[in-house]
Every structure is written in C-alpha cells, then in structure tokens.
C-alpha positions in Angstrom: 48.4 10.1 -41.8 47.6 13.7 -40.4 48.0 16.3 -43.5 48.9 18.9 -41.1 51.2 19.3 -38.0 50.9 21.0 -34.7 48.6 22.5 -31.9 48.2 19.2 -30.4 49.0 17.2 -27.3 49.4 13.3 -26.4 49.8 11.4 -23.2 52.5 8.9 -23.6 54.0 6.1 -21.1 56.3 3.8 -21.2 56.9 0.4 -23.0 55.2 2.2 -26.3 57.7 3.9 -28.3 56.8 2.9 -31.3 53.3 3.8 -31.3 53.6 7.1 -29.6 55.9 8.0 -33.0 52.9 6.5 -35.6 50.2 8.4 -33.3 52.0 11.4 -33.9 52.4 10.9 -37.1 48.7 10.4 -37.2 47.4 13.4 -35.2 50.0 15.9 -36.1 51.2 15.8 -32.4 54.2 18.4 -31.5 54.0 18.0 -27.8 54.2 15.0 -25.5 52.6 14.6 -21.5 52.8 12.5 -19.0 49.6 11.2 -17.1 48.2 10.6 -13.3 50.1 7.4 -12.9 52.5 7.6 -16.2 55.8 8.6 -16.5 57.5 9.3 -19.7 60.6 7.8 -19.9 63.8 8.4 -21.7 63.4 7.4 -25.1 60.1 9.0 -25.2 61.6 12.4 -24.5 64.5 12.0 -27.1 61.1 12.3 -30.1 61.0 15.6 -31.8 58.5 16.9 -29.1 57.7 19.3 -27.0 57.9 17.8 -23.4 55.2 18.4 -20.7 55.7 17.0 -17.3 53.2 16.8 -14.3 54.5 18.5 -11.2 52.5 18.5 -8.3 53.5 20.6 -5.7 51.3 19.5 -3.2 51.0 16.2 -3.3 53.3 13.2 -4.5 56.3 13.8 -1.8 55.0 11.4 0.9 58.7 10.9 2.3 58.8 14.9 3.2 54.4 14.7 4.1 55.0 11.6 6.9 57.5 14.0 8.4 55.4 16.2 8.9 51.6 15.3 9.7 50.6 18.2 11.6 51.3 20.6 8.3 48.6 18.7 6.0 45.8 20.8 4.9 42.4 20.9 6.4 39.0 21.4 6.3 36.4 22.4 8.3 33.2 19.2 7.8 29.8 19.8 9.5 28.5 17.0 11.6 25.3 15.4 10.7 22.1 16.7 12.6 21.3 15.2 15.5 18.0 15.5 17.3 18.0 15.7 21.2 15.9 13.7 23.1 17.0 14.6 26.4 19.3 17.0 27.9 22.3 15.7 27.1 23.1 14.6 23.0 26.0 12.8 21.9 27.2 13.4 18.3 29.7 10.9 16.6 31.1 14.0 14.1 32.8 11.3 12.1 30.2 9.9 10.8 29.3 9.5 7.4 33.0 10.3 6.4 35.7 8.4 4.8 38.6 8.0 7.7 41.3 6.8 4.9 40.6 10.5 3.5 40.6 12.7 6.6 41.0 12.1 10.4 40.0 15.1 13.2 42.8 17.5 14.1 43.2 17.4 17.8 46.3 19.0 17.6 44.6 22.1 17.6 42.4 23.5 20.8 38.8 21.7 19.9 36.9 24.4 22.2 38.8 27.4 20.3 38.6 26.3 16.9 35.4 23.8 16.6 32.1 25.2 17.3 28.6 22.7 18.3 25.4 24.5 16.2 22.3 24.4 17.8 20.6 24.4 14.7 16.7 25.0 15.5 17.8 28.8 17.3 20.6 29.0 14.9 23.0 29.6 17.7 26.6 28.4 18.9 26.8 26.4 22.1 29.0 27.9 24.8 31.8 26.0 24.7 31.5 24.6 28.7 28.5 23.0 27.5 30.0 20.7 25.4 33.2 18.7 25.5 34.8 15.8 22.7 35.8 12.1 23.7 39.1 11.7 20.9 38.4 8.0 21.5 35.1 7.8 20.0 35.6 10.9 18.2 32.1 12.0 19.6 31.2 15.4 20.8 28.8 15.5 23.9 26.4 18.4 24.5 25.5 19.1 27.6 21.8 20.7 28.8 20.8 20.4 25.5 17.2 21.9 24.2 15.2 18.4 24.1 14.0 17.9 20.1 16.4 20.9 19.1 18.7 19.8 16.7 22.5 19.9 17.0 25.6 19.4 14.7 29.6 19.9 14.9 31.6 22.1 12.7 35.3 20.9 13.2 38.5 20.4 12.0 40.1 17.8 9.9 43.0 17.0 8.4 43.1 15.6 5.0 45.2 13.0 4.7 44.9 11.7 1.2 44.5 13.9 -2.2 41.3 13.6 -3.2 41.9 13.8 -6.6 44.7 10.6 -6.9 42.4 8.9 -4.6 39.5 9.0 -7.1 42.1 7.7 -9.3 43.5 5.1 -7.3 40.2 3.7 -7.2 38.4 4.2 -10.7 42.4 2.0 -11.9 42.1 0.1 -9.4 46.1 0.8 -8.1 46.1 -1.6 -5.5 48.9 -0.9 -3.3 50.5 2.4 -4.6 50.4 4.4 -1.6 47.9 7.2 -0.9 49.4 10.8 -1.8 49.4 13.0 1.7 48.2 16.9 0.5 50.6 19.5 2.5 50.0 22.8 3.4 52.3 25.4 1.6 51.5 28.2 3.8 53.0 26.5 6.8 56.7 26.7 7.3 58.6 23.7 6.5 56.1 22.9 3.5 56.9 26.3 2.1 60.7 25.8 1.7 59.9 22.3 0.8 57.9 23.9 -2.3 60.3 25.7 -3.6 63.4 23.9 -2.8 62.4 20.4 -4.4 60.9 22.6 -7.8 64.8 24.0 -7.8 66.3 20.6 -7.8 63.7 18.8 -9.5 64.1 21.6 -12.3 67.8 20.3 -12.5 67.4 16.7 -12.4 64.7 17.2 -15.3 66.8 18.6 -18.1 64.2 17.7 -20.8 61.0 18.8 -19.8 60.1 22.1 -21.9 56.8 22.6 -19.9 55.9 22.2 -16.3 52.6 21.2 -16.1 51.9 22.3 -12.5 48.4 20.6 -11.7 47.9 22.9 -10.1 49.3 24.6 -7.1 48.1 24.2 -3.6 44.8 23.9 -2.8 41.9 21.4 -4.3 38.7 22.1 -4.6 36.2 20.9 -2.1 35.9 17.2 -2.6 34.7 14.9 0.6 34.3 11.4 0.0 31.8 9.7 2.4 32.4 6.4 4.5 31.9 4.4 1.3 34.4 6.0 -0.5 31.6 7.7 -2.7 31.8 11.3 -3.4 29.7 13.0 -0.4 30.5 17.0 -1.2 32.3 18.2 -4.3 32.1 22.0 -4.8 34.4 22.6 -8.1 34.8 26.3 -6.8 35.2 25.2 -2.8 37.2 26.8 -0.5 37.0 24.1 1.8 41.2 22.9 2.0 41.9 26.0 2.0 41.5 26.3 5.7 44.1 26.2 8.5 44.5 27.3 11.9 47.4 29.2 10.2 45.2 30.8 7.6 42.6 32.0 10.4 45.1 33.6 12.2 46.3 35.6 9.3 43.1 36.2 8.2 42.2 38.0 11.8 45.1 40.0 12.1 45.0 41.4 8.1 41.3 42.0 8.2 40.7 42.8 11.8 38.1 40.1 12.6 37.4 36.2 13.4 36.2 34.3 11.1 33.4 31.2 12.7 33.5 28.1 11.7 30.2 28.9 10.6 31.7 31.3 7.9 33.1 28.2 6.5 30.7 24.8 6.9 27.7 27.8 6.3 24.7 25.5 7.6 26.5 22.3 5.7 26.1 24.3 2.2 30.1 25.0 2.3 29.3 28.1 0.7 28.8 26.3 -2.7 28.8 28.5 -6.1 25.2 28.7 -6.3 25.0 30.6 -2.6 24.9 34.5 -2.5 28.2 35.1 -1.4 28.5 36.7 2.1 30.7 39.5 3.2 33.0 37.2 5.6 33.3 34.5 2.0 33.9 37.4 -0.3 36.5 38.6 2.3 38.0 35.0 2.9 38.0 34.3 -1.1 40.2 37.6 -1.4 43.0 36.6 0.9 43.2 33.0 -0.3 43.4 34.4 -4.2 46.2 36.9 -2.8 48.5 34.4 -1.3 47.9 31.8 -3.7 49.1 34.8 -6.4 52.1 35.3 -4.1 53.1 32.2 -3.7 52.7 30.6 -6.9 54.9 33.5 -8.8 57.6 32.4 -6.9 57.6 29.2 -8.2 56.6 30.1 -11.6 59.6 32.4 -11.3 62.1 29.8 -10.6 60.5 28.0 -13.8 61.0 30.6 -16.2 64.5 30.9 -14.7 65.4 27.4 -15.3 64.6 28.7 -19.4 61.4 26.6 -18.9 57.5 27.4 -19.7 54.8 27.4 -16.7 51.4 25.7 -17.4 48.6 25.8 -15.0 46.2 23.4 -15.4 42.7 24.4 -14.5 41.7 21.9 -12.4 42.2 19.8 -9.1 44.2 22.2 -7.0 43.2 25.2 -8.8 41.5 26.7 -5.9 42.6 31.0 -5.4 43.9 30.8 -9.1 40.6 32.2 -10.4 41.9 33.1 -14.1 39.3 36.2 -14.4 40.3 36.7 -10.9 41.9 40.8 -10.3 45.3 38.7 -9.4 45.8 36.0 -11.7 47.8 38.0 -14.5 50.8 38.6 -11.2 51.4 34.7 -11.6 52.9 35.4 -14.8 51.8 31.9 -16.4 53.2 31.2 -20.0 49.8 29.0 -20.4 46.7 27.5 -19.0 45.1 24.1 -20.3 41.8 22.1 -18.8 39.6 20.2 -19.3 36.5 20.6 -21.9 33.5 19.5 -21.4 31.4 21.6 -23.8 31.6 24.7 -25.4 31.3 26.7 -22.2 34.4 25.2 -20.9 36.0 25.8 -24.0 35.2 29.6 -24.1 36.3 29.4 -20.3 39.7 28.1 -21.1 39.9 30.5 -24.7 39.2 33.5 -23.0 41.6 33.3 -20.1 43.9 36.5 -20.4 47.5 37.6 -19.5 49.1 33.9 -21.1 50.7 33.5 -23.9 48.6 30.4 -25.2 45.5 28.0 -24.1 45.3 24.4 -24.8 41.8 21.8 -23.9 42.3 18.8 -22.8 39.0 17.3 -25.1 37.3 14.0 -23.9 37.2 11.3 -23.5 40.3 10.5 -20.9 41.6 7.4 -22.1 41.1 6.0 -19.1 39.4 2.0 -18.7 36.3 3.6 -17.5 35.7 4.5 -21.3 37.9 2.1 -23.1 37.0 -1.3 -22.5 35.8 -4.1 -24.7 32.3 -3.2 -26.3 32.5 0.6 -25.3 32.5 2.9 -28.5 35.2 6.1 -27.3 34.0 7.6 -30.6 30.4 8.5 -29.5 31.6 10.6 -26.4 34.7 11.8 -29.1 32.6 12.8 -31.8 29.4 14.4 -29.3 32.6 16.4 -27.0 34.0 17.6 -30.2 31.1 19.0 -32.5 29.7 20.5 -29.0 33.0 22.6 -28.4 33.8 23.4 -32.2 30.5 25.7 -31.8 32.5 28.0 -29.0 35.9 27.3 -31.2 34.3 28.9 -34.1 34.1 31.9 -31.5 37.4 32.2 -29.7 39.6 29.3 -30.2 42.5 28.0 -27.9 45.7 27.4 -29.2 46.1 24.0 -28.7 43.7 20.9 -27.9 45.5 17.7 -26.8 44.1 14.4 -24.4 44.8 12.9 -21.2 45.0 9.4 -19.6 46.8 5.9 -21.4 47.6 6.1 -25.1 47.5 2.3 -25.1 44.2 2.4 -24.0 43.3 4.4 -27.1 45.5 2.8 -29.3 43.3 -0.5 -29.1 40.2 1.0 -31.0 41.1 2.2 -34.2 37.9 3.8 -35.0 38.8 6.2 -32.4 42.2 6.8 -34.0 40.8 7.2 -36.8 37.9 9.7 -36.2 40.5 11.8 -33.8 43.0 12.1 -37.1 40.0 13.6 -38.5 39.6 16.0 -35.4 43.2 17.6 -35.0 43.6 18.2 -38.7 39.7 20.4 -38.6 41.2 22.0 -35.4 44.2 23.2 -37.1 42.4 24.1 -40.0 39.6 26.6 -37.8 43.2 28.4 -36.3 44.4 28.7 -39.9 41.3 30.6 -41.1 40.7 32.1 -37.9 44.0 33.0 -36.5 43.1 35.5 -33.5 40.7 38.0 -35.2 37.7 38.9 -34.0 34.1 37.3 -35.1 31.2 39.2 -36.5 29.0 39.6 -33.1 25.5 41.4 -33.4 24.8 42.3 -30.1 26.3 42.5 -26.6 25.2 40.4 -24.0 25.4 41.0 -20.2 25.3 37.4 -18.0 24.6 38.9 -14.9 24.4 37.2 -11.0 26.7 37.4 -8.2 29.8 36.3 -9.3 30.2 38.6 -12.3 33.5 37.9 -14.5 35.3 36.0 -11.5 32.8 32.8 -12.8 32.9 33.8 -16.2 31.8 30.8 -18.7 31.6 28.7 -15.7 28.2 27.0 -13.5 29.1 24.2 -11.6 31.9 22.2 -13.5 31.7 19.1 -12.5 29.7 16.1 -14.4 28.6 14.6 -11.3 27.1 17.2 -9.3 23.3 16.9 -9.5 21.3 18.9 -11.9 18.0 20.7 -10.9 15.8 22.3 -13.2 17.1 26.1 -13.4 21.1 25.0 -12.3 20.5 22.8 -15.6 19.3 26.0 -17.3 21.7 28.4 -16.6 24.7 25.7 -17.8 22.1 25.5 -20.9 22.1 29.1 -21.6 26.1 28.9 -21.3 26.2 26.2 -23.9 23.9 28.0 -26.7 25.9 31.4 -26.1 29.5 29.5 -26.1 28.7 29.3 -30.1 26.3 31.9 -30.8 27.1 35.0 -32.9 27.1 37.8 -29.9 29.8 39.3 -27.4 29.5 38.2 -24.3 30.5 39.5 -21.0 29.5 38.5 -17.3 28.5 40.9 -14.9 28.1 41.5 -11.0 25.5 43.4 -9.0 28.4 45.3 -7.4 29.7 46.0 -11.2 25.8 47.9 -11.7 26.3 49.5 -8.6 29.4 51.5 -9.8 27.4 52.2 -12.5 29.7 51.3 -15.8 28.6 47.7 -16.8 25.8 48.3 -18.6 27.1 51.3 -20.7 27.8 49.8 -23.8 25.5 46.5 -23.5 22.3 46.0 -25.8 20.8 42.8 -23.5 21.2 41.7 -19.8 20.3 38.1 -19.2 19.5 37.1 -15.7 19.0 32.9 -15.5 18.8 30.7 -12.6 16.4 29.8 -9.7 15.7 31.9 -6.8 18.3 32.6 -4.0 20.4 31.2 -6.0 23.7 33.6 -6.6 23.0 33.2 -10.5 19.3 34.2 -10.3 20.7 37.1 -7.3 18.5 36.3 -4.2 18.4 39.3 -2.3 20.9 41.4 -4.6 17.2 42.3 -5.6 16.0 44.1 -2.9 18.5 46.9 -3.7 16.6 49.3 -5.1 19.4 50.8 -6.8 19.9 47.5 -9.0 16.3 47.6 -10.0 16.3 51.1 -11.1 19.4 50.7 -13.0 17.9 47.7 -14.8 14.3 48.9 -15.5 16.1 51.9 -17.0 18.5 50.0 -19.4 15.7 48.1 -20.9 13.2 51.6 -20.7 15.7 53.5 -22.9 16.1 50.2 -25.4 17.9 47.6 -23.6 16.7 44.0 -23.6 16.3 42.0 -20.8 15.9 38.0 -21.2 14.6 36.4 -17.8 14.7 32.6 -17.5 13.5 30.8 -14.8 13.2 32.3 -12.0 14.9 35.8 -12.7 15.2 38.9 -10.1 13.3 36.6 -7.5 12.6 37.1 -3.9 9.5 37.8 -2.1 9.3 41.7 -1.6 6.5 44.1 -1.7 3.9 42.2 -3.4 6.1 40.4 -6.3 8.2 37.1 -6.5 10.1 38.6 -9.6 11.1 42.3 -8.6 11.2 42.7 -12.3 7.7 41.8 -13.3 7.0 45.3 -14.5 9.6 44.9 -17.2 8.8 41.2 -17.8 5.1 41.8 -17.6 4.8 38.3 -16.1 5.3 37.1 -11.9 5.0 33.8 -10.7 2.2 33.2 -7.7 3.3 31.8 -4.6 0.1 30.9 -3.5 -0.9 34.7 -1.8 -3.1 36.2 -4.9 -5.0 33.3 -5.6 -8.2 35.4 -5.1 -6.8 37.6 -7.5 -8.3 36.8 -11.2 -5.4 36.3 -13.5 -5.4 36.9 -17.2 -5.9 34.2 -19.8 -3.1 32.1 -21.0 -3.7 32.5 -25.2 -0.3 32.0 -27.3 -0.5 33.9 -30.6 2.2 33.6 -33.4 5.2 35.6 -32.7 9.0 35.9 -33.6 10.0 33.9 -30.9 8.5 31.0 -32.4 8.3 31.1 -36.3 11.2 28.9 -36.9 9.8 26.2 -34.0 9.7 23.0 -35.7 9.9 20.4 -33.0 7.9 20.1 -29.3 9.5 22.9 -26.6 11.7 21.9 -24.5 11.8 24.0 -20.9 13.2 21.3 -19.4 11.1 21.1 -15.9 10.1 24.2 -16.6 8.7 26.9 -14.1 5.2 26.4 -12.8 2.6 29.1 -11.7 3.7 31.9 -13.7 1.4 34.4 -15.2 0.5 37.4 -17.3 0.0 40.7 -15.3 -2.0 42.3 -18.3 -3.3 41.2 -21.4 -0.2 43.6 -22.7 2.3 40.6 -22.1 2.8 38.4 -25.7 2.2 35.0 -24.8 4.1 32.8 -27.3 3.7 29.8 -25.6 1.6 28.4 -22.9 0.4 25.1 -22.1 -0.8 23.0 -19.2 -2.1 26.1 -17.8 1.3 27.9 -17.4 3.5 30.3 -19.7 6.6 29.3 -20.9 7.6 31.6 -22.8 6.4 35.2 -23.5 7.5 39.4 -24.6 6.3 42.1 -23.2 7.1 45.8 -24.5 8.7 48.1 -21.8 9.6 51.7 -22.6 11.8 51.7 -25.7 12.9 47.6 -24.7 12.0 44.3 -24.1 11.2 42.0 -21.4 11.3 38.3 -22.8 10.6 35.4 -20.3 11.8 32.1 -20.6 10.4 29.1 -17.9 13.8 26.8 -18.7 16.1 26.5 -21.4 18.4 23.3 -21.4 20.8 22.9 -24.1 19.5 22.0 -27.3 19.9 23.3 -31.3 17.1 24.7 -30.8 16.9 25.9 -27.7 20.0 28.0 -28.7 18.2 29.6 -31.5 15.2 30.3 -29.3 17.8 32.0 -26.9 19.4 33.9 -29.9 15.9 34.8 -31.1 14.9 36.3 -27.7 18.0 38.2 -27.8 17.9 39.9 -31.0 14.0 40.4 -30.3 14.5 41.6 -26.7 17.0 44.3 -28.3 14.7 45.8 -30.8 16.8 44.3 -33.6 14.9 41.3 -35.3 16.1 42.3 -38.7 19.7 42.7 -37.8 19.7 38.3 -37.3 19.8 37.5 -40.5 23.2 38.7 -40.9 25.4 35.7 -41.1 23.1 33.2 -40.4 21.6 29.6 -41.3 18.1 29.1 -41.1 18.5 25.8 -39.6 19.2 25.7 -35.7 21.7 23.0 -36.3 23.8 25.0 -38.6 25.7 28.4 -38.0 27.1 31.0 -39.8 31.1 33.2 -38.2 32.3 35.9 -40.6 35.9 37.0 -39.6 36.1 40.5 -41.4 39.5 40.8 -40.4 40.8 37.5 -42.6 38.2 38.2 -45.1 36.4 34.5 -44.5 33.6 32.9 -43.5 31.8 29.6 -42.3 28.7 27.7 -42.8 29.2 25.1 -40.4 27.0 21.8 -39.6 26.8 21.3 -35.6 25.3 17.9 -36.1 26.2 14.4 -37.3 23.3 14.3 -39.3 23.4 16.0 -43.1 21.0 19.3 -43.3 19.7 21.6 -45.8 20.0 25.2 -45.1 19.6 29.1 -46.4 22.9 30.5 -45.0 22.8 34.5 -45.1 25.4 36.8 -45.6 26.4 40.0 -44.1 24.6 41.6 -46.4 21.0 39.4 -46.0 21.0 37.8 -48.9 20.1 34.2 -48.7 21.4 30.6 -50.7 20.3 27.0 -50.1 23.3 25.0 -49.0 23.9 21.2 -48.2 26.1 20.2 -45.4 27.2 16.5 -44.5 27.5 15.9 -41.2 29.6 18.0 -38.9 30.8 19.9 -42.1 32.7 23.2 -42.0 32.5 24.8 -45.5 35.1 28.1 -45.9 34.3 30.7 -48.3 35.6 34.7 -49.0 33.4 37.4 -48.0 31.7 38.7 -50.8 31.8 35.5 -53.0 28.5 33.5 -52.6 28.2 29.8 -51.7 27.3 27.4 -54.9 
C-alpha cells in the first residue's frame, strides 16, 4: 500500500469497482479519468476522487456532424508529382490517400480555391488550362510542358478524427462509428460548441475537471490509402484551413493567401522549415481565434464552479502554451503526455495555470500489455528519463492513460508504479516550487524561439535523421542538467535584449533547417550580435551543422568563432590543417567510445589555433577554439546519452570560461547528478540509472565525498551536512 497520498491520476472504466478502490489505495490516487473509449460510470464517480472527464468539442457529436457535412474541417493535401509525357497530364489527386479519412470538397469553386503546380518552373497553372473530372477525382492539365512535372494542391474535407481513428484501429473497435471533426469557426458548429458544453455541464453534475482534449483543431495527421500514417506534423497547421478562414484571413491582413502558402512544395510547412512571412502571419490569426474562442468555453466551465484542463495534445493546434495568447484562455491546468524529460520540462514550465500534471508511459493500452510483454521496462526507462527534468522543475501531478484492467493484469507493473508515485510525491515534498541551483544561463536559439520551447518534433514515429536526432538529444541532457534555460529567436537578437543576461548560446541542428536557422544567417546583424556575445566572454556551443548556409566563402557563417567549417567540396585545393586530438577538458572524464551519433562529415580546422579534442576517420568531432574573451566549442552530433549530457554540460561550462565553477553540486559520474534547492535548505544525489554506481558528489562549496547509490536512488540531505 502507497505510504503517501496525492498528486496522481488513474484511468478507470466500468465493470471494475473494486479494483479501481485497491489501485488507489496502491498509488495514492486522488483523482479519477476517463479514457478514449471508457466511460466512468456512476459508482466510480461516488469514490473519494477527484473526477476528470474527456470532453471533446470537436469530435464525438456525429448526430449534429451528419447534419452538417459541408462544415467539417479541411485541409489543403498536395497531389503526387506527375511527369508529363505529352501535352496534356492527367493527375488522379486522390491518390495515395485514405478516402475513409478525407474526400475532396467540391463544394467549394475548384479553380478559385485549388491551384495545379508546375513544379520544374515552380509556377501555378492558369486556371483555363486545367479543369477536374469529380468522377474520377482526376485533374487534367492541359498544354502541359512535356517532362515537366505537375502536382495538385486542393481541398479536402476530413471526415474522420484522425486521432480516434488511430485508435479505432490499434483496439481494433470494429463497428463503433468513425467520429466526424467539425469546424468551430463556421456558424452552426459555433453555437453547437457552446451550447452542448452548457447542457452537457448540467447533465454532468459530478465531474470536477473538464478535460477538454483539446479544442478544435488537430495537428496535421494524413493517413495514406493503407490506413498508415503518410504526414504527421505534431505542430501542423494543416486542419486548420477553411474557405472561411481564408476569407478572414484576406480581409484582416489585406492579402490572399495560395494554396502554396499551405501544401509549401508538399513540406506542409513542417517545424523543421524556416518559417515564412505568409506561415508566421497564418500561425498568428489561427492562435488568436483559437484564444478567442476557447475562453468562451472555458468561461462557461468555470461558471458551472468547474476546473478547465487542456490537454496538450491531438487538437491542440493555435493553443501554443508559450504562445503571446495562451494566458487569455484562462486554463485552471494543462496535462500531456511525457515522453522524456524534455516533454516533461515542456509541460512544467507552461505558465499562467494554476497546476501541471504528465500523463507518464506506458498507455495501458494492448499494444503494450499483452501476454509476454514486460510494461515495466518502458515504465521504469519513461520514469528515470523524466525524474532528471523533475529534479529541475516538477509538475504537480503525474497520472496514466488508457485501460486500468489492462494494467491490473501484471502485477510487477503495479508494483514498480507504487514505487513511482510515492518517489514523485516525495521530489514535490522536498522541492515544493523553489528554485534549483543553476550555474549558467543557456540560450537555445533557432527560429521558433520560446513559442517551441522544450519541444523538436513530438511525435515517436516521425523519422529521425542525424542532426533532428541531435537537437531532441541536446533537449534531453539539458531537461536535467544543472543550468537555466531559455529559448530564443533570431527576431528576439534582432531587438537586441535576449542575450543580455545569458552566459552561452547554443545553436543545434542541420542546415536550413529552422533549428540550425538556414538563411536567418545571412543577416548580418545576427552574426555581429553573436560574434560579439561570445568576443566579450560569451560561449557559443555549435552542434552539427550550426549558423549554416553557403555565403561568402563559408558553410558555417560562424567559423571565425568556431574556428572550424565544413567543406562542401569548393576548397578542396586548399591544404587543410592536420586533424591531432590532444587532451583537453572536454574529454577528461570520457570513459566509454563517443557517440556523435552519424556525426557530421568533412569538417575541419581553419588554423592550427582550434583545440581538437577529438577526431577520427579523418574528421573532427569535437573541438574549442578561443575567441576574444569566449569560446567556440563544436560538437559533430550529440544523441542522448549519460554521457553525452555530461559532454554537453562540460562544453557549456568550458565554452563560458567557467570550468571551475562545475564542480559545484556535482557527481563525478555522468549517470549520477547532483540539485541543491537553497530555498528549502536540501539537496540530492540522485542515481539516473538502474544500475548501482559509485560516485564523488560535490557540494556547493567543492568539497568532494565518495557515495554509493542503488539503482535509480534519490538520497536527500541538508545543505551544509556532508553525505556518510
């Protein structure tokens, strides 16, 4: 039985009564949810709970969505390319798409509101060259360019929620019917909004929490003709869209938006694109409405003498918590999912609420419980990854998600999850919401500044490449590490404030990419600003490949600082310098092979003034170079790893100037770390892995002790008394 109580959430359902009261017991559990295909019913609400309930205000009212078809959202989809042989080409648009999840909106005027790309000039076809058979749903071009290719940007509507159909499928729900997404911004789905929330408020008399998941719009998620996923953007605009929405859009800001603006060359403006004007633009006037319209019904919530939740996730699209209008919601809370400790710190952080709660892994959902599975590796690995970034800023309440039945059948995974909640309410005892020792201030800076603060591309199926998996691996190892952090745009150094008060800038990501900048870079102003920070003192820590794009002679506009470039293939006549690694700080703790994951190939040393502290196969890795009064230290790739997070922290605190200043609360073993919370007095020594490990732990003060840690173990002491 739990020794503590609170802080924590459980999915319940029906026909399990009796277990729901011993797993509460168990876990401590003060709140009670419902799940994506659960309902709680009566006698489950009587417990002494707090009760959450789902609402979705979107989706789940097919009786009011068959009504009225023509006010589903939409999307704009790109056509595949097709190559033309002749003069005329015929494109079959639907293609490659999944017709149970969207159908074309011919409802709307095709030749005003679809556009055909000719793709090799990168122009639009005038539209009397090209016309659409509905019965085939085929576009036909007409004097086409003969082996110029061609593609369709049109509109759909989406006819199935794309995140109850990926559910449908993974539980296999047979017949229950597919859940039609409406659009709140047209007319009779607006009233519908808020009406049913008024009545639904007062037909539901015991739910404490509305759990809106979320409001109106999901992320970009296109399934293909398979039913597999085909696009999934977790920060897509893409059903957003509406011949309504456009029109607004023109007359507020003055100008058309193309459906170009929208498919952008098939990339649907993905995260890891430099946003454009038009996007930026777009983003701003979905985030504004969405603001608008979800106060009202967050409003007639807290009249009702009821909290509003948000749950980051699914339709969370234009309710960017770090966004300049998220705090005029007026949200009591905000809980999601967590992956990791970046997620975690993402949710933590998230201001203007009263409280945060994580939804931790695994979803007890079949996919993870089934006979032979063990729930408690993915428990245990979910858990000590997150406690890093708990130990930093902690929500206020974790809880799970899915079938407690499910979960209920492996009671090694009840067991090692009693174990879990009672540490979690132990860290928010000791912790409370003081503030952490930090020795420096970090800047994460790319495009999207503190909008995509914590945050890379969310979602555990979207392919990895080598720097997207760096950047998500230099989240990770700061989530837990002993700095501030902050996140920073290039529009934030252009207004000349963000880098004030900061002692390192890290720049991460692959080139023109939005996180490594792209063209941000050809400002000259940014590269002044920077090269001055780090001149005067500042650090700068460059991994992969940071401040690229091809411009006067250098891939990385900030090779001067980083004293190394990568060659494209122009100076090979050039001789380079040679590729020696000496000892250095970087390294002296290394104990294991490096790890740059697939690294960076052809960079080099622009003088034999860069310190090269490691280089192998004929390329640097890893290297310093002394700049002014500061530091340039490059990294090639840095996926998550223990100690890849103490090579990050080590290239901070040497990038700064302030090596000595590290072994201030901290363990000399990269699997173990060391918070001090002056304001409570307290301190922790904490084991990040499973495994036991032997450590010196120093104190504020420097002074070193060997300690032994089992695995996973948190040991608490008062500052000033040492550790025995």
């Amino acid at each position: 039985m739990s020794k503590t109580k609170g802080r924590v959430t459980l999915p319940s359902e029906g026909n399990f009564l009796e277990e729901t009261k011993e797993m509460m017991e168990r876990w401590g559990a003060d709140a009670l949810r419902d799940s994506d295909g659960t309902k709680l019913p009566q006698e489950i609400k009587a417990l002494d709970a707090k009760i959450y309930t789902t609402y979705f205000v979107a989706r789940g009212h097919n009786d009011f969505a068959r009504e009225h078809m023509d006010e589903c959202q939409q999307l704009y989809l790109m056509s595949r390319r097709v190559t033309a042989t002749g003069d005329e080409v015929r494109i079959p648009f639907m293609e490659g798409y999944f017709d149970q999840q969207v159908v074309p909106d011919y409802d709307h005027d095709c030749k005003r509101w679809w556009e055909v790309m000719d793709r090799t000039l990168g122009e639009a076809v005038a539209v009397e060259d090209w016309e659409v058979d509905r019965e085939q749903d085929m576009v036909i071009v007409h004097d086409a360019h003969p082996f110029h290719e061609y593609t369709v940007s049109f509109l759909v509507f989406a006819i199935w929620d794309p995140t109850q159909m990926y559910n449908h499928i993974t539980n296999d729900w047979g017949d229950k019917p597919h859940e039609i997404p409406f659009d709140v911004r047209q007319p009779a789905s607006g009233r519908f909004a808020k009406g049913y929330l008024a009545q639904w408020l007062k037909e539901e008399p015991d739910t404490d929490v509305v759990r809106f998941t979320t409001f109106f719009y999901h992320f970009t998620l296109v399934f293909d003709n398979k039913a597999k996923e085909k696009f999934v953007d977790w920060f897509g605009y893409g059903a957003t869209v509406s011949v309504r929405a456009l029109e607004a859009f023109e007359q507020e800001y003055g100008y058309r938006l193309r459906p170009e603006d929208i498919v952008d060359g098939g990339y649907y403006n993905s995260t890891f694109r430099v946003p454009t004007r038009q996007y930026l633009d777009y983003m701003d006037f979905i985030q504004r409405f969405v603001a608008e319209r979800a106060k009202e019904l967050v409003d007639l919530v807290h009249e009702a003498g009821r909290e509003a939740m948000m749950f980051l996730g699914d339709n969370w699209i234009g309710t960017e918590p770090y966004g300049k209008y998220f705090p005029q919601i007026g949200l009591d809370a905000v809980v999601g999912s967590v992956g990791g400790g970046a997620t975690l710190r993402l949710i933590s952080e998230i201001p203007g609420v009263r409280y945060t709660e994580g939804r931790f892994l695994p979803y007890f959902f079949p996919d993870t419980f089934y006979e032979g599975n063990d729930p408690c590796v993915e428990a245990r690995e979910n858990w000590l990854c997150a406690r890093r970034a708990l130990m930093r800023k902690p929500v206020d309440r974790i809880g799970y998600g899915g079938y407690l039945s499910l979960a209920y059948k492996f009671p090694a995974f009840v067991d090692y999850i009693e174990e879990v909640t009672d540490s979690f309410r132990e860290i928010c005892a000791n912790i409370g919401r003081s503030k952490p020792y930090s020795g420096l201030k970090v800047a994460v800076l790319n495009c999207w500044g503190r909008l995509r603060a914590w945050q890379t591309f969310m979602v555990a199926h979207a392919l990895w490449y080598k720097q997207t998996y760096s950047y998500f691996g230099v989240l990770e190892a700061l989530s837990g590490a002993s700095v501030d952090v902050v996140f920073i745009s290039f529009e934030d150094i252009r207004r000349g404030e963000a880098l004030e008060d900061v002692d390192v800038i890290i720049n991460a990501g692959a080139a023109g990419t939005a996180f490594s900048g792209g063209a941000e870079w050809l400002d000259p102003d940014i590269v002044t600003a920077v090269r001055r920070f780090v001149y005067n003192g500042g650090g700068f820590v460059g991994i992969g490949e940071p401040s690229a794009v091809h411009f006067g002679g250098r891939f990385f506009q900030l090779a001067d600082v980083l004293g190394v470039d990568k060659e494209l293939g122009f100076s090979l006549s050039t001789d380079k310098c040679p590729m020696k690694a000496e000892p250095h700080f970087l390294t002296e703790d290394r104990k294991e092979a490096f790890d740059f994951g697939e690294g960076m190939r052809d960079v080099y040393a622009l003088s034999e003034e860069t310190e090269i502290a490691e280089a192998s196969g004929g390329e640097i890795h890893l290297s310093s170079h002394r700049y002014g009064q500061g530091r340039g230290v490059y990294i090639a790739g840095l996926p998550y790893s223990f100690a890849n997070t103490r090579l990050l922290l080590r290239s901070l605190y040497h990038s700064a100037g302030k090596e000595e200043e590290m072994l201030r609360w901290y363990a000399s073993d990269p699997c173990c770390e060391v918070h001090a919370y002056p304001e409570t007095g307290r301190y922790a020594v904490v084991n990040d892995s499973p495994e036991p490990r032997d450590t010196l732990v120093y104190d504020g003060e420097g002074k070193a002790c060997q300690v032994s840690l089992e695995g996973g173990q948190i040991i608490w002491q008062e500052i000033g008394q040492g550790l025995s």
